[in-house]
N, C-alpha and C positions, 0 to 999 in steps of 0.2 A: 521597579518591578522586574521580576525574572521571566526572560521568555529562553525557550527551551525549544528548537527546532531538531527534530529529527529526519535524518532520510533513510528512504525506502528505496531497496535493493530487491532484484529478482532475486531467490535463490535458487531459481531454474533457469537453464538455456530450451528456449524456446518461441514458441509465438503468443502475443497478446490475446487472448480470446476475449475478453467481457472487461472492459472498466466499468466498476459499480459505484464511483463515486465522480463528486466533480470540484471544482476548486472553490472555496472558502467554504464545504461542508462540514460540518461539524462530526466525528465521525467517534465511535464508540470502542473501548476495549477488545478486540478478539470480531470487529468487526468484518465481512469480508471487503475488501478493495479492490481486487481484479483476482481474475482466471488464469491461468498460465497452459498450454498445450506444450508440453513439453517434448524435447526431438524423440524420445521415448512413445508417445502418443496420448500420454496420459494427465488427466486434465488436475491443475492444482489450484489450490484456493490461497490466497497471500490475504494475512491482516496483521497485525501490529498490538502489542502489549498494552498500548497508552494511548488515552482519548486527546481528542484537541481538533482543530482544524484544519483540512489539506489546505497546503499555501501553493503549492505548485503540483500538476499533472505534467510528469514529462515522454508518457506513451500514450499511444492511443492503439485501440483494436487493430489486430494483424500487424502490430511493427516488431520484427523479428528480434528475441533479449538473450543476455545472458548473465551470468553474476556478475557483472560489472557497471550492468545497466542501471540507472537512477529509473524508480519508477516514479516517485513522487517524494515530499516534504511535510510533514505534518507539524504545527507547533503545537505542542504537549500546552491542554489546559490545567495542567499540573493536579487535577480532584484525583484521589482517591477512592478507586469504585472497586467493587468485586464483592465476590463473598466466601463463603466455606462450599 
């Protein structure tokens, strides 16, 4: 069986504001994951191309990121969803 782990990367330097998920969720296409308060002030939404389950949470609220930071790991349930 193929398992297929992805990680998840700020693309912002900033602070954590909202985790909306938690670990072994199952979690949706284009779903959101967390908020990001960027050093700018402005607030960003992070989610991800491909559904599957978070396997690890490695921020939590107000721990200060930048793009280098792992926010989390999701392993791709490999379905094909979406639409036109």
């Amino acid at each position: 069986m193929l398992v297929k782990e992805e990680t998840i990367y700020s693309p912002w330097s900033g602070t954590v504001e909202v985790v909306l998920t938690r670990e072994n969720n199952h979690v949706y296409e284009w779903e959101k994951l967390f908020l990001i308060k960027t050093n700018s002030g402005r607030i960003e939404e992070i989610s991800i191309g491909i559904s599957g389950y978070i396997r690890s949470l490695r921020v939590e609220t107000g721990q200060k990121v930048n793009s280098e930071t792992i926010l989390a790991t999701i392993q791709d349930d490999l379905l094909i969803t979406g639409s036109d």
